[in-house]
Each structure stands twice: as C-alpha cells, then as structure tokens.
C-alpha positions in Angstrom: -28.2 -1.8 -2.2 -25.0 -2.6 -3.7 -26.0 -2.8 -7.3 -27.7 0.6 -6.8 -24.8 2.4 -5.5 -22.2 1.1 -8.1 -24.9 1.6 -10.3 -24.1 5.7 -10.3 -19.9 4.5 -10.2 -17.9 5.4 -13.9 -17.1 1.5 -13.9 -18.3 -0.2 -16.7 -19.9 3.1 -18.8 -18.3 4.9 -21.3 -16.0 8.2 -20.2 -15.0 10.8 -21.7 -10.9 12.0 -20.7 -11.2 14.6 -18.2 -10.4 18.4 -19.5 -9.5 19.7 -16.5 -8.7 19.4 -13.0 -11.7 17.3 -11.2 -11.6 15.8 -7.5 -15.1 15.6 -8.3 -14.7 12.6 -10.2 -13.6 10.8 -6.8 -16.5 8.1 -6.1 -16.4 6.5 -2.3 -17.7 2.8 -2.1 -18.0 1.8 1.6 -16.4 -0.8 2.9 -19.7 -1.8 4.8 -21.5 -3.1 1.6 -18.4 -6.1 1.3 -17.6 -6.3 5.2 -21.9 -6.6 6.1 -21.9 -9.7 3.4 -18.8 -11.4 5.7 -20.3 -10.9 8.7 -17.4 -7.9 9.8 -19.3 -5.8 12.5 -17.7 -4.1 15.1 -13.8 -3.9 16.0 -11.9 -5.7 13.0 -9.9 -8.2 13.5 -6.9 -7.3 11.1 -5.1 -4.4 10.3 -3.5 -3.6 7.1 -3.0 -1.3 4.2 -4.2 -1.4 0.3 -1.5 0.1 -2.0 -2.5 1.3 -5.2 0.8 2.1 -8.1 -0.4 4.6 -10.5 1.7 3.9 -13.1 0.1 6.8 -16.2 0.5 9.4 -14.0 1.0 13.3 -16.0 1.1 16.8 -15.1 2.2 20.6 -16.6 5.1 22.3 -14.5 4.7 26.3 -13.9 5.8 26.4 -17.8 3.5 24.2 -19.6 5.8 21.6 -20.1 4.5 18.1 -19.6 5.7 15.7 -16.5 5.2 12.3 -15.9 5.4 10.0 -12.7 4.5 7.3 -10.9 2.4 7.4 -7.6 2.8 5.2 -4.6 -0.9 5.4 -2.6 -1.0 3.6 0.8 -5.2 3.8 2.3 -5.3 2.3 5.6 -7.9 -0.6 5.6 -9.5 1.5 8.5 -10.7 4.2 6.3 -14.9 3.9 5.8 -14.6 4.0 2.3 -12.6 2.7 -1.0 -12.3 4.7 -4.1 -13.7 2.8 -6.9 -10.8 2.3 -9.5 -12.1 3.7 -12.2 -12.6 7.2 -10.8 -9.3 6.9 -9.0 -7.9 6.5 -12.8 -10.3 9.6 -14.3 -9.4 11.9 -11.0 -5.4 11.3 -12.1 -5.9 12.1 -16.0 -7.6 15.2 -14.8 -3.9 16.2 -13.9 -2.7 16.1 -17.4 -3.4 19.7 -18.5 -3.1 21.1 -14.9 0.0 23.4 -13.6 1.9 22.1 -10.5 4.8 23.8 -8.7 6.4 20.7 -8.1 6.3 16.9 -7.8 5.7 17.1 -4.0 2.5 19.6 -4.4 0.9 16.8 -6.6 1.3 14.5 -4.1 0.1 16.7 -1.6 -3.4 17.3 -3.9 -3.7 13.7 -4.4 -3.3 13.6 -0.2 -5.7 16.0 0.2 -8.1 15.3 -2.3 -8.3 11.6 -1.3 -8.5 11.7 2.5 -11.6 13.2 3.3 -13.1 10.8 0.4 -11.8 7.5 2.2 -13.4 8.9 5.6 -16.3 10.2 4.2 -16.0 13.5 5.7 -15.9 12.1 8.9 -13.0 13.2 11.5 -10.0 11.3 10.0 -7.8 8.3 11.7 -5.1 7.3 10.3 -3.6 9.6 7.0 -3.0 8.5 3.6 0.0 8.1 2.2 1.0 9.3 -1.3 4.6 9.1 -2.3 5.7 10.6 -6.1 7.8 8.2 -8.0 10.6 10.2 -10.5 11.7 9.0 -14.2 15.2 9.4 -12.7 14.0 6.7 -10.0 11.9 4.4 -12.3 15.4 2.8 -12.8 15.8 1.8 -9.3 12.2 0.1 -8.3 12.8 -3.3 -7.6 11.1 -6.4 -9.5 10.7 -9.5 -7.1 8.3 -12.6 -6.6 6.8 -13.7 -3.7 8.7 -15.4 -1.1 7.2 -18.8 0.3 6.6 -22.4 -0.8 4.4 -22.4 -4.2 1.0 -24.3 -3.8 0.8 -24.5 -7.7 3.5 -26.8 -7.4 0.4 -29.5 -6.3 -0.9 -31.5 -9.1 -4.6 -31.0 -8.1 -7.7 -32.9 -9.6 -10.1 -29.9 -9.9 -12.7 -32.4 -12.0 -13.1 -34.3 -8.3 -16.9 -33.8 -7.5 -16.0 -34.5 -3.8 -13.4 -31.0 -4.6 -15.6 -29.1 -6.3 -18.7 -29.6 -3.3 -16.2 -28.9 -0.4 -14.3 -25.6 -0.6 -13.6 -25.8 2.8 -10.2 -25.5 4.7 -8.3 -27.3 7.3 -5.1 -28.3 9.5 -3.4 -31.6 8.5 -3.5 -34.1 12.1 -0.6 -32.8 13.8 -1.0 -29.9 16.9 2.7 -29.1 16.3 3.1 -25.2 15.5 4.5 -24.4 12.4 5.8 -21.1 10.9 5.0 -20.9 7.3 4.5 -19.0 4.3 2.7 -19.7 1.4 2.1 -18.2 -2.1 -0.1 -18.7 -5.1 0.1 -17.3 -8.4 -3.3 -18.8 -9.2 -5.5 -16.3 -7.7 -8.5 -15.1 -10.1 -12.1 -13.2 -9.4 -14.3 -11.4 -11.5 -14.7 -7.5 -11.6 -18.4 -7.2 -9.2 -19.8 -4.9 -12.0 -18.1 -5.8 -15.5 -17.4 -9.1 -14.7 -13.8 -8.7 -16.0 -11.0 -11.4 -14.6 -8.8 -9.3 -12.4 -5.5 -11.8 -11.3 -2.8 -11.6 -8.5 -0.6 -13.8 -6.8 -1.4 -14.0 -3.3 1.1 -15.1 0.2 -0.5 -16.4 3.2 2.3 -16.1 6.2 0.8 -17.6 9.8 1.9 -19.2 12.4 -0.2 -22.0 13.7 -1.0 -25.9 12.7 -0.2 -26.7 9.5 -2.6 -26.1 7.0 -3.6 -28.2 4.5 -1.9 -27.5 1.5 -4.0 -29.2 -1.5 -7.4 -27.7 0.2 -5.8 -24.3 0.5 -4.9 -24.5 -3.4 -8.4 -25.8 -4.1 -9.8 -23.1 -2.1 -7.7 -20.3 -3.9 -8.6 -21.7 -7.3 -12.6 -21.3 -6.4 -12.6 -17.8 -6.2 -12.0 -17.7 -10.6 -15.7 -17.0 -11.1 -16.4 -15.1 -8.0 -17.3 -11.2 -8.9 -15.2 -9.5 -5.7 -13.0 -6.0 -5.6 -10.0 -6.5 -4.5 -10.0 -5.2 -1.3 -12.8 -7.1 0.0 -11.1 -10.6 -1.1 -8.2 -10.3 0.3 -10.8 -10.0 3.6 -12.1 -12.8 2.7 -8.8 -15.0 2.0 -7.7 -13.6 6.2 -11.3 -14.4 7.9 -11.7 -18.0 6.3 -8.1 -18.8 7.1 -8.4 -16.8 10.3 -12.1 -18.6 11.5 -11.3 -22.0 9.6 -7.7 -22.8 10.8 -7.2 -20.8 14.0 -3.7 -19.9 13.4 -1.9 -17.6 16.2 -0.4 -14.8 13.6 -1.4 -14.5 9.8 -1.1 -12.3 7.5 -2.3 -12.2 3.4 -1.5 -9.8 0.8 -2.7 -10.5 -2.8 -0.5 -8.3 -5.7 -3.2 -7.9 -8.3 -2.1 -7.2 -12.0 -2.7 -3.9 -13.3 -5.7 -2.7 -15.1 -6.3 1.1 -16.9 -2.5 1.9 -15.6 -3.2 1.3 -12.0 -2.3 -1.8 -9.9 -4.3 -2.6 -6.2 -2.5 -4.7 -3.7 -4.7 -5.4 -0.2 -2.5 -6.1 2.8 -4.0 -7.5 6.0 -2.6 -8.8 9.2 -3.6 -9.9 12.8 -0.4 -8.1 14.4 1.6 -5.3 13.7 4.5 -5.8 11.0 5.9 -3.8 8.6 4.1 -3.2 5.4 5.1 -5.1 2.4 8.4 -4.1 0.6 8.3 -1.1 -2.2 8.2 -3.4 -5.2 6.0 -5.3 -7.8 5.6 -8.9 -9.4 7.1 -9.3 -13.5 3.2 -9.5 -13.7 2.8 -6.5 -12.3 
C-alpha cells in the first residue's frame, strides 16, 4: 500500500515550476503507513513536534515587487498526516508570482492551507504553527551544535561480524540512574522512494541506566542504507531506545540537512518540555 500511495507523490518525477498560486499541489502521507510497520496503534507514547525551515521562500507585495523570506513550520506529531517534502517545496514556489498584503497574511495562507491537509479534513487538534522569518532578521538567527557528549568520539570496528549481526541496544551493568545526553553527527537513511542519502545529527536526552554507548553508535550508524522519511525515524530512534533500554524520561530530535531549500527536524519526547531552541546546525 505504501508504494502505491507515494506512487501518485511529485517525489522522484520530473515537475514543472508552479505558475500560479496552488494548495492543490499539497500531497498528505499518513502517518499510519510508517507508525503500522512499528507496531504504533492506539495512544502514542511520545509527544513532539516536526519543524520544517523553508529557507527559498518568495512572494509579490500589493505592487508587484518581489519579497523574499524564510518560514518557520511547526506540525504537531499528532496530526494524521505528513506533507510529502516535495509538494511542500512546489506548494511554496506557487507563491512566487502571487500578491500578498503582507508577510503575516502569507503565513496565515500557509496556516490555513496546511492544517486541514495534516488532519485530513478531520476536526483539528492541535494548530500549526507558521512563523515568517524577515531579511532584516536573517542576521539574528542563531547557528549552534548540539549539546551532549559526542558518540563519534568512539573508535568503533564496524567490519566486526559479531557488530554487524547484532544492532541491538542495551544498559551497561550498573542500576544507578543517570541523566545524560547524547549526540551523533553520524546519522544517515535513504529517501523511501529515490533512495537519496538524507543526513542529520541526532541527540538522545533520557534519564535512566546508562546506556551503552559503543552499541548506541553502532546502532545509529545502521540506519545508512535504511530507506525512511524523516519523521518516521526519529520514531523509530525513541521506541527502540524507549522499549530496549527502559529509561524514565527521553527525548530524540534528529536536525536533518536541507534538501530543495527546505530542512525537516522531528522532535519527540515522553514528557512535556519545551520545544527545541529557534536555530540550526553549520550543516544546516
């Protein structure tokens, strides 16, 4: 059913730019097709937020006169649907030739355009958020890395058969809770219908047993030939940490770089906490 469905997406088929305003162009993948293949039924057990940063974004003011932003999007990971990247980029370069009043009323078509996409027309939870980035601001958006203790720093032996035929993961001996936070900027998986490497760095925060460190890295590093969205690895990542190494807290985001203009970065957590700060990796 999967193939079939993304077999109708823009992804991976030639396109033509858009000549005029299109929400049309908008096409919904449900979450269900990745969630049903890791066993997610029922009430989820995170919560989080996937942040797309538009970075080609264009528009005409009343006058004709060309405008340019960036665009902050923040879909709740509730929402029954994604929006597959591609015609997330086409639906934005429809705005190109298209009059706006102002910065805010774009934000409030992308708003409105979006929302009943993501909930597939159902009655909608909780609302997407679309914030307009300025040229006058582009100045002040911050450039950081991922806080936490780097597993790349581990000199791993990925040519170990005993490695390569266990990907599993698991605490080091000790029951003493640790709080800890750990990053990667190893992270690579293959685009599920062009089979394109999409990369990120990903942080793993929990509170819990200490994990193994060297099986985490192996684990992360296994994913380089696996064809995943984003969204739907960064699931993934939480539940085999979450069902693996029973920790009391975690939480994983994964800062993918950008592809077509447009960066995705999947945020989940097993407790409320504020989402991840306004900025984006050097890769980014």
């Amino acid at each position: 059913m999967t193939s079939d469905l993304l077999a109708h997406a823009p992804l991976g088929k030639r396109s033509d730019t858009p000549q005029g305003y299109d929400p049309g162009l908008l096409f919904p993948i449900p979450r269900t097709l990745a969630r049903d293949e890791l066993g997610l039924e029922g009430a989820l057990p995170f919560m989080g937020v996937d942040t797309w940063t538009a970075f080609e974004l264009g528009w005409l003011n009343p006058k004709g006169k060309p405008q340019v932003g960036m665009a902050r999007i923040h879909v709740p990971c509730e929402t029954p649907c994604m929006i597959e990247s591609k015609s997330f980029k086409l639906y934005l370069n429809s705005f190109n030739d298209h009059r706006f009043g102002s910065a805010d009323e774009v934000a409030q078509c992308i708003t409105q355009d979006i929302q009943p996409v993501l909930w597939d027309g159902a009655a909608t939870g909780p609302a997407v958020s679309v914030e307009l980035i300025s040229p006058e601001a582009f100045a002040q958006q911050r450039i950081v890395e991922l806080e936490g203790l780097s597993l790349d720093r581990l000199d791993i032996d990925m040519d170990d058969p005993a490695g390569e035929q266990d990907q599993s993961l698991a605490c080091v001996p000790d029951d003493a809770v640790v709080e800890e936070v750990l990053r990667s900027d190893l992270v690579r998986a293959l685009c599920r219908v062009t089979g394109q490497p999409d990369w990120g760095s990903v942080q793993i925060r929990y509170v819990g047993r200490a994990i193994d460190q060297e099986r985490l890295l192996r684990y992360l590093i296994g994913f380089r030939n696996l064809q995943e969205f984003h969204e739907p690895l960064c699931e993934r990542i939480f539940l085999d940490v979450w069902q693996q190494c029973r920790p009391l807290k975690l939480q994983v985001q994964i800062r993918f770089t950008r592809r077509g203009g447009m960066d995705i970065n999947p945020f989940r957590t097993s407790y409320p906490s504020p989402l991840p700060g306004p900025h984006r990796l050097a890769r980014q």
